[in-house]
VMD Tcl script that draws the C-alpha trace (Angstrom):
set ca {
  {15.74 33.30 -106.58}
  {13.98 31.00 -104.23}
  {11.08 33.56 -103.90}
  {10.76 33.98 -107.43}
  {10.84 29.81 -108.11}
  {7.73 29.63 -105.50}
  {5.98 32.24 -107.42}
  {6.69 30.27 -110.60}
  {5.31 27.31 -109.19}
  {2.01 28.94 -107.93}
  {1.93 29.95 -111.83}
  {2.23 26.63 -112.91}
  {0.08 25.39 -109.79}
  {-2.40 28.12 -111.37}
  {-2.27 28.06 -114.97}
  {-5.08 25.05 -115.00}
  {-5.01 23.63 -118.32}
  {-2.76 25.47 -119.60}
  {0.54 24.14 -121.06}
  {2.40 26.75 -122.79}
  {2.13 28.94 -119.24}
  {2.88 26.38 -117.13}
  {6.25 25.14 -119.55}
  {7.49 28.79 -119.68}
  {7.23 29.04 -115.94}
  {9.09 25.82 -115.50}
  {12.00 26.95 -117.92}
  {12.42 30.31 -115.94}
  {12.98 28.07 -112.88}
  {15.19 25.28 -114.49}
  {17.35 28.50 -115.61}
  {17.20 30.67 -112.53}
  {17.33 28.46 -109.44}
  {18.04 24.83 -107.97}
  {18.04 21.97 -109.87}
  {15.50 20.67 -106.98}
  {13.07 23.64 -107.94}
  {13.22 22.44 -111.52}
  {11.94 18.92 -110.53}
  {9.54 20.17 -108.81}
  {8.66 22.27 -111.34}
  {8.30 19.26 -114.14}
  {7.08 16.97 -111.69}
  {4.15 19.13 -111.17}
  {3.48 19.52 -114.98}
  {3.74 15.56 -115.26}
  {1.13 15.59 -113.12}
  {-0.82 18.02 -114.87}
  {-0.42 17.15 -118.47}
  {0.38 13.72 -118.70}
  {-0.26 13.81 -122.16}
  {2.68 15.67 -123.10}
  {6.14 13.08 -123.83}
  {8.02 16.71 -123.76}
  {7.12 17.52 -119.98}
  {8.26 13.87 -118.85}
  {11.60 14.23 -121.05}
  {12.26 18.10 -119.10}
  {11.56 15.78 -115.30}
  {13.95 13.00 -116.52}
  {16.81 15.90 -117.57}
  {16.12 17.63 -114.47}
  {16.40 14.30 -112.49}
  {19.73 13.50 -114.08}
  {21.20 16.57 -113.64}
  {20.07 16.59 -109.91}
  {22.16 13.66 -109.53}
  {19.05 11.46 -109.04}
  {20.28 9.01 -112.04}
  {17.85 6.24 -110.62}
  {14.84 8.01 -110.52}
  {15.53 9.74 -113.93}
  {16.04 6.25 -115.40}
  {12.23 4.79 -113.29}
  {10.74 7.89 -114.91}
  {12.37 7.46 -118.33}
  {10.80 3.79 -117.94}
  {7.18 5.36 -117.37}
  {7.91 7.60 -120.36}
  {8.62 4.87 -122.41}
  {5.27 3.23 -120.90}
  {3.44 5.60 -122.01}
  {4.77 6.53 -125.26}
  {6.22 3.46 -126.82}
  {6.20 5.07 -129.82}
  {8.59 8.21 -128.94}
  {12.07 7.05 -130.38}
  {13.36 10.36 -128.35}
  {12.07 8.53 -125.20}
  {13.60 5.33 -126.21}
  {16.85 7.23 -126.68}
  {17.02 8.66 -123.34}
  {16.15 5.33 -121.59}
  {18.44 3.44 -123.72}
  {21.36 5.77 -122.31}
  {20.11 5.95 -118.77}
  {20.51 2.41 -118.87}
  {23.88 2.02 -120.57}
  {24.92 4.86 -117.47}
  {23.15 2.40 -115.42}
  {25.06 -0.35 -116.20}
  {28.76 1.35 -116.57}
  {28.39 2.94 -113.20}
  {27.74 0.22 -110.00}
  {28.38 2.87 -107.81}
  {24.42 4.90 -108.40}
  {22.91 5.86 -105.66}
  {19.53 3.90 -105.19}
  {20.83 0.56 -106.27}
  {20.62 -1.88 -103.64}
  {23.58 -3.89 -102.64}
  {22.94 -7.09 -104.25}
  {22.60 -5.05 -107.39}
  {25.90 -3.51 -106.79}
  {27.36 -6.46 -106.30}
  {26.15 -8.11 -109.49}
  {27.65 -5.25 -111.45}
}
mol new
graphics top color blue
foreach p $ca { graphics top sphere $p radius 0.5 }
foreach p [lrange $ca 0 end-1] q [lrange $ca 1 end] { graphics top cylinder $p $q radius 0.2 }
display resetview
């Protein structure tokens, strides 16, 4: 699987401008291998086509589900930067944050955070 994912990411690395490829490629990763490959995956296309609310959605999932619930709600924020339009974007952040708040316990909060909560 891991050999395959690397290959996928050379596609996406590859594909130029290109966003249909490069999407495809990061789906087959997200549903063959590590959750870390598919960050990877949509943190390269964030990069790539920064245009695209649908790419930055995909890294904030696959940030969540890798147990990263900080950084999924800091890239949920720049989302919502960019698009402050998107209510699917303001959705998302709106429940990272609610997480956020039930849970004291995240990893990446610093102490005096944790101790507010």
């Amino acid at each position: 699987k891991t050999e395959a994912s690397l290959l996928l990411l050379s596609v996406i690395e590859q594909s130029g401008d290109d966003p249909i490829t490069s999407k495809r490629a990061a789906e087959a990763i997200r549903s063959g291998d590590s959750i870390q490959r598919a960050e990877e995956a949509y943190a390269l296309l964030a990069e790539r086509f920064p245009a695209d609310p649908s790419i930055l959605l995909s890294l904030v999932q696959a940030r969540l589900n890798g147990g990263k619930p900080v950084l999924a709600l800091e890239t949920g924020h720049r989302a919502q930067r960019q698009f402050p339009d998107s209510a699917e974007i303001k959705a998302v952040v709106v429940s990272l944050e609610e997480i956020a708040r039930l849970d004291p316990s995240l990893p990446g909060i610093s102490f005096r955070e944790r101790d507010r909560r």
